[in-house]
C-alpha positions as CSV (number, residue, x, y, z in Angstrom):
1,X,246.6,20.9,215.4
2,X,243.5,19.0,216.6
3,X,242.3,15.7,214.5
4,X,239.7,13.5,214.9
5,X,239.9,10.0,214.0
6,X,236.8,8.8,211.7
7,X,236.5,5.7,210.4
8,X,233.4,5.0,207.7
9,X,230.9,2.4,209.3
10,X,230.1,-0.3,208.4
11,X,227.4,-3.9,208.7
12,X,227.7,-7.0,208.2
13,X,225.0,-9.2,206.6
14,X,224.0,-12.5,204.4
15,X,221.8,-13.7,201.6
16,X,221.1,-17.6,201.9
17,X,219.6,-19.6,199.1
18,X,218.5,-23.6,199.6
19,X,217.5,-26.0,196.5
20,X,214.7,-28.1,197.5
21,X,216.4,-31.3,197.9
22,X,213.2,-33.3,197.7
23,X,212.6,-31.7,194.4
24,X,214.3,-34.2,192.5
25,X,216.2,-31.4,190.3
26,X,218.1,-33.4,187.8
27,X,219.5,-30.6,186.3
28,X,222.3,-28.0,186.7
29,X,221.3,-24.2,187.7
30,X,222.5,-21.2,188.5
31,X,221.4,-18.5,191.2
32,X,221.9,-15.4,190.1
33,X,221.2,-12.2,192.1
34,X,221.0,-8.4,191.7
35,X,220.6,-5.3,194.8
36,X,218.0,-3.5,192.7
37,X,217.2,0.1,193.8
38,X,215.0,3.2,192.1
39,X,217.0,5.9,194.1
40,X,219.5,7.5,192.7
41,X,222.7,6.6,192.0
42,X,226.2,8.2,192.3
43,X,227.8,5.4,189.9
44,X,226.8,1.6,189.9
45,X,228.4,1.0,192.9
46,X,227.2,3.5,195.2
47,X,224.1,4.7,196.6
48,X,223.2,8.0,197.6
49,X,222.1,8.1,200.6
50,X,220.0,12.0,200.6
51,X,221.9,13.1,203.2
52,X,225.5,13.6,202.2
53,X,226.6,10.2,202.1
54,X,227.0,7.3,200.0
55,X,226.7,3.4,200.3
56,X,228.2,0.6,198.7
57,X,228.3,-3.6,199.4
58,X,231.2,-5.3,199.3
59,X,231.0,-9.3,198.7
60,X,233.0,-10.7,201.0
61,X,233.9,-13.9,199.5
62,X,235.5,-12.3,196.1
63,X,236.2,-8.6,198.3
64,X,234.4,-6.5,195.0
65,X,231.7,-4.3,195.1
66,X,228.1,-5.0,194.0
67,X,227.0,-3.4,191.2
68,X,223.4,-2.1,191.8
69,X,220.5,-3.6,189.4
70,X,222.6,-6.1,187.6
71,X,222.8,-9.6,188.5
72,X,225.6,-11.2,189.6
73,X,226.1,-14.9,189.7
74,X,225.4,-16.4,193.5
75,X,225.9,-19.8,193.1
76,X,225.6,-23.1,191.1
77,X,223.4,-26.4,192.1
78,X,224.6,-29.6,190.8
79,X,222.5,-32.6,191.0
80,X,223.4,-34.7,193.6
81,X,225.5,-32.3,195.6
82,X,224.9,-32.6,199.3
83,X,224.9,-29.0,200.0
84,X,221.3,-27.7,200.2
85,X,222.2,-24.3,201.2
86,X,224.8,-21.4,200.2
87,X,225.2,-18.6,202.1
88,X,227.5,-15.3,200.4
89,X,228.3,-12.3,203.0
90,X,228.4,-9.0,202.2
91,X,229.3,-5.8,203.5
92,X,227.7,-2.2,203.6
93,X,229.6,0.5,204.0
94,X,228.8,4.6,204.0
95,X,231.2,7.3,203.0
96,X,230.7,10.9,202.3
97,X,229.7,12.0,198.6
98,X,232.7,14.6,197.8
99,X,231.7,17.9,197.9
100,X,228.7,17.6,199.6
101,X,227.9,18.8,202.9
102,X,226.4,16.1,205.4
103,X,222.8,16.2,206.9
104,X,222.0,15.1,210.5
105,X,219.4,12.9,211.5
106,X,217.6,9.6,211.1
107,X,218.0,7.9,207.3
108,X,216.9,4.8,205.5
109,X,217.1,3.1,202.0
110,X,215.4,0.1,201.0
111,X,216.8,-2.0,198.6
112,X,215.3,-5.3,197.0
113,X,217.2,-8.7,196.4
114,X,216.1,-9.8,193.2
115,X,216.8,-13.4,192.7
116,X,216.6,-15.8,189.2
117,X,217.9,-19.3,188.8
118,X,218.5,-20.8,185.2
């Protein structure tokens, strides 16, 4: 019997914050942050795509998967810390919905990084 090896593909990418150091922040915060989408979704943490496929992110630095449109802490500033930036990288990755047939041709989403600090 003939196969074919498939493998799902994937990109890499990043999200950077940086606290203003010359603000003079005196107090703690936290970053949080949230993939916010209208489009429909399979479950909350994957995408359909419209063509037969699905995405989800992966976070790299705690290996889960995003959940779309709710916020996840990113990060914490301390006052004083000498870090001015963090950087968190993710993954996306597309798989095919079960049961659905897959359609050909050129595709895009376009999801929005929400960020909030408290």
């Amino acid at each position: 019997a003939n196969s074919i090896a498939t493998y799902r593909p994937k990109a890499a990418f990043s999200v950077s914050t940086i606290k203003d150091v010359a603000a003079d922040c005196t107090e703690q915060f936290d970053v949080v942050t949230s993939f916010y989408t209208t489009d429909t979704l399979h479950d909350d943490t994957h995408l359909e795509m419209g063509n037969g496929l699905l995405m989800r992110i992966t976070d790299q630095k705690t290996q889960e998967d995003i959940k779309f449109n709710k916020y996840k802490r990113f990060t914490t500033y301390i006052p004083g810390q000498t870090g001015a930036m963090v950087t968190r990288d993710y993954q996306a990755e597309l798989s095919q919905k079960p049961g659905e047939t897959l359609v050909y041709g050129p595709f895009k989403k376009d999801l929005i990084v929400k960020i909030n600090y408290n």
